[in-house]
Structure formats: structure tokens, C-alpha cells
C-alpha positions in Angstrom: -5.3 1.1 18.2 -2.0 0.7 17.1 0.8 2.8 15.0 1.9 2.4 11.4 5.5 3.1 10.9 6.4 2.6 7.3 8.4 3.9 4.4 7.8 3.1 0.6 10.3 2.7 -2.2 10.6 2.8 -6.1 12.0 -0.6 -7.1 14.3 -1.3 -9.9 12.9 -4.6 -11.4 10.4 -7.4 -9.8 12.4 -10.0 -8.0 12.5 -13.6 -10.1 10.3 -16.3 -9.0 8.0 -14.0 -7.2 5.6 -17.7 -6.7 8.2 -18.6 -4.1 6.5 -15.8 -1.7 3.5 -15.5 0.0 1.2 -13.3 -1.5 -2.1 -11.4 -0.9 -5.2 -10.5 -3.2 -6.2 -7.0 -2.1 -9.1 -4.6 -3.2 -9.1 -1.7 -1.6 -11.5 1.1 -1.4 -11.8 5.2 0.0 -15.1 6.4 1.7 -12.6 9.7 2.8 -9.3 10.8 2.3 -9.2 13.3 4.9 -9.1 11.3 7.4 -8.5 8.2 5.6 -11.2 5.5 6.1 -10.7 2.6 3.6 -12.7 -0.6 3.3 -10.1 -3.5 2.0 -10.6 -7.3 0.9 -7.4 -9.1 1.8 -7.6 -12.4 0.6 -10.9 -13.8 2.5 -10.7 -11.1 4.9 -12.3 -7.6 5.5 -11.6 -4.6 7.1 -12.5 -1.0 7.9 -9.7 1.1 8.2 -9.1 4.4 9.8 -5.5 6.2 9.1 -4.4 9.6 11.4 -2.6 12.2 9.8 1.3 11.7 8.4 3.2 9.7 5.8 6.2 7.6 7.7 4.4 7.3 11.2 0.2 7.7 11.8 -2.1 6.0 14.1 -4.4 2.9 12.1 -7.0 1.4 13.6 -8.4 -1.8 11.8 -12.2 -3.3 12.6 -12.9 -6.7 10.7 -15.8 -6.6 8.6 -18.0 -9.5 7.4 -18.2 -9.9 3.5 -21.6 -8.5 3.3 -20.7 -5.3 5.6 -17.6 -5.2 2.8 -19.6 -5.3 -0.1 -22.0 -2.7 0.7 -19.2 -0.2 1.8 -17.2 -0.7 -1.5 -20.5 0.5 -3.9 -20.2 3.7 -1.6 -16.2 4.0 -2.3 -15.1 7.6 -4.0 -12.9 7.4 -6.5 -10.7 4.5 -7.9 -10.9 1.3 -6.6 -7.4 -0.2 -5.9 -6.5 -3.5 -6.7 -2.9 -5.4 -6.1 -1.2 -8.3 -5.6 1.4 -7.9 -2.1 4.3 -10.1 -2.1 6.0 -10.7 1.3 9.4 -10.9 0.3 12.2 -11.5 3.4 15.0 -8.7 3.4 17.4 -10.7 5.2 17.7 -8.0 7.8 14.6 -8.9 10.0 12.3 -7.3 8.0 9.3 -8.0 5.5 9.4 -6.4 2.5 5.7 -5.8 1.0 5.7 -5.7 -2.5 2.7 -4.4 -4.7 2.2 -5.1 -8.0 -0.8 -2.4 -8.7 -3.2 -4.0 -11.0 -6.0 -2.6 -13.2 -6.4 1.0 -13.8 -2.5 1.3 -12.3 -0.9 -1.8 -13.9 2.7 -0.8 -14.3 2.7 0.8 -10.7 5.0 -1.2 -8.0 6.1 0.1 -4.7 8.1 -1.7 -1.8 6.9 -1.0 1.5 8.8 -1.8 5.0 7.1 -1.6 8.1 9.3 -1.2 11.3 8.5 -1.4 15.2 10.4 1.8 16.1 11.7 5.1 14.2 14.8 4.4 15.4 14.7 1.4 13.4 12.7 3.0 10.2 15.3 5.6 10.0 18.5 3.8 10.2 17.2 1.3 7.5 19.6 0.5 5.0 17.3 -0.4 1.9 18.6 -3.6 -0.6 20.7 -1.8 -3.7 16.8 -2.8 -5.7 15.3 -0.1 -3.9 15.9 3.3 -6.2 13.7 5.7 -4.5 12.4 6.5 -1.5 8.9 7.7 -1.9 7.5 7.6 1.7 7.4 11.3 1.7 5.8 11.8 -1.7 1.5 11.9 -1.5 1.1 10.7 -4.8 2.4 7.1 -3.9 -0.1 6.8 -0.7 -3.2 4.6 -1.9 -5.6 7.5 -0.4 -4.2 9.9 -3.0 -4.4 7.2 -5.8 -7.6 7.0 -4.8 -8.8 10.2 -6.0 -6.3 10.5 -9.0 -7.5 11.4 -12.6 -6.8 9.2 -15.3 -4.0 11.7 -16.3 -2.8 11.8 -13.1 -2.5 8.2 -13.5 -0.5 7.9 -16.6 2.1 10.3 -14.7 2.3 8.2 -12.3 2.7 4.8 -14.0 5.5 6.7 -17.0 7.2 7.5 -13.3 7.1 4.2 -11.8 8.5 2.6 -14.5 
């Protein structure tokens, strides 16, 4: 068990010389919204996620999967499947900054996220001048809603983003 303390951004512009980062392949998928249970491919990994209720601080609980278990839970996925790259991008203040470039169906879409150990910390963060809106509070930037979003839901979302 564990707690997810997060907040997501708007950005600005992509940094340059994104190559210089590590960087994840992640396909992501929603057998429920309410509560959230994803299935997720991260790179050669798999997981079964389960996500309380809230937007800056909910409890996550993550089971590995095998690639077989993964591939049979995805086909039974509602919605839209997600697909992005994440770019783990130093903030020079101790903290990771995860950048997704949405891909597919929500190419155009890309959101900052920083994860902190506290709420003391995740509310006294100053975020870098690239950062032009906080979104943490807003549904429609949480994968789960994505999930479920129409196609012109979609284009609203990527006109916004941009």
C-alpha cells in the first residue's frame, strides 16, 4: 500500500534534447473508473493498479502482472487505451519531473507531473517558470477520465493543451 501525492501541470513548450532523459514506453488501460483499476505496460513491466478516491493525494496500490496476465486484462479495458512516452526530467529542486507526451488518439496532449513524499512539500512547490497551469485539480487531465472521453471530448482537450 502506499500513497500517491502528486500534482500535474500545463507546460509551455517540450524541453530541447528530451534523448538526454530517461524515458518510459507506457500503455495503459481502465477496467473501472470508479474506483480506478488500471492495467499498465511500463517498458517490460506490468502492473495492476488500484487508485482511492482524490486528485493531489489517494492511496495506490500496484501488483506486478506477468505479460500474459497483461494482455488478457487490456482486451477487457473500457474505453481508450492510453499510450505515452514519460520523460524523467530533474527539476533541480530534488524532484523528478515526469513528463508525458500523450501519443495516439491524444497526440498533442503533454502534462508535467511531480510526485512529492509529504503535502507539506507538494504544496509549498514552486513550479519551473515552463509550468503554465496547474491542472492537478481539474478531472479531465487524470488518465481515468481520458479514459472514458469521446472523441469530442478529445479534441477539447488537445485545442486546450496546446
Amino acid at each position: 500500500m502506499g500513497v500517491e501525492i502528486e500534482r500535474k501541470f500545463l507546460v509551455s513548450g517540450i524541453p530541447e534534447d528530451l534523448t538526454k532523459y530517461k524515458c518510459r514506453q507506457i500503455e495503459q488501460g481502465y477496467l473501472n473508473t470508479n474506483p480506478v483499476v488500471r492495467v499498465r505496460q511500463d517498458n517490460d513491466e506490468f502492473y495492476l493498479t488500484y487508485k482511492g478516491k482524490g486528485k493531489m493525494n489517494r492511496e495506490e496500490y500496484n501488483l506486478p502482472l506477468n505479460e500474459e496476465a497483461y494482455k488478457n486484462l487490456i482486451k477487457k479495458a473500457d474505453g481508450n487505451i492510453i499510450t505515452k512516452k514519460r520523460y524523467e526530467i530533474p527539476d533541480g529542486k530534488g524532484y523528478t519531473i515526469e513528463l508525458d507526451i500523450f501519443e495516439g488518439k491524444f497526440d498533442g496532449v503533454v502534462l508535467a507531473e511531480v510526485e512529492f513524499p509529504n503535502l507539506e512539500e507538494c504544496n509549498s512547490y514552486t513550479a519551473p517558470d515552463w509550468f503554465i497551469k496547474d491542472v492537478t485539480n481539474d478531472k479531465n487531465y487524470h488518465n481515468s477520465r481520458m479514459s472514458v472521453m469521446t472523441e469530442e471530448d478529445i479534441k477539447e482537450l488537445i485545442n486546450v493543451s496546446l
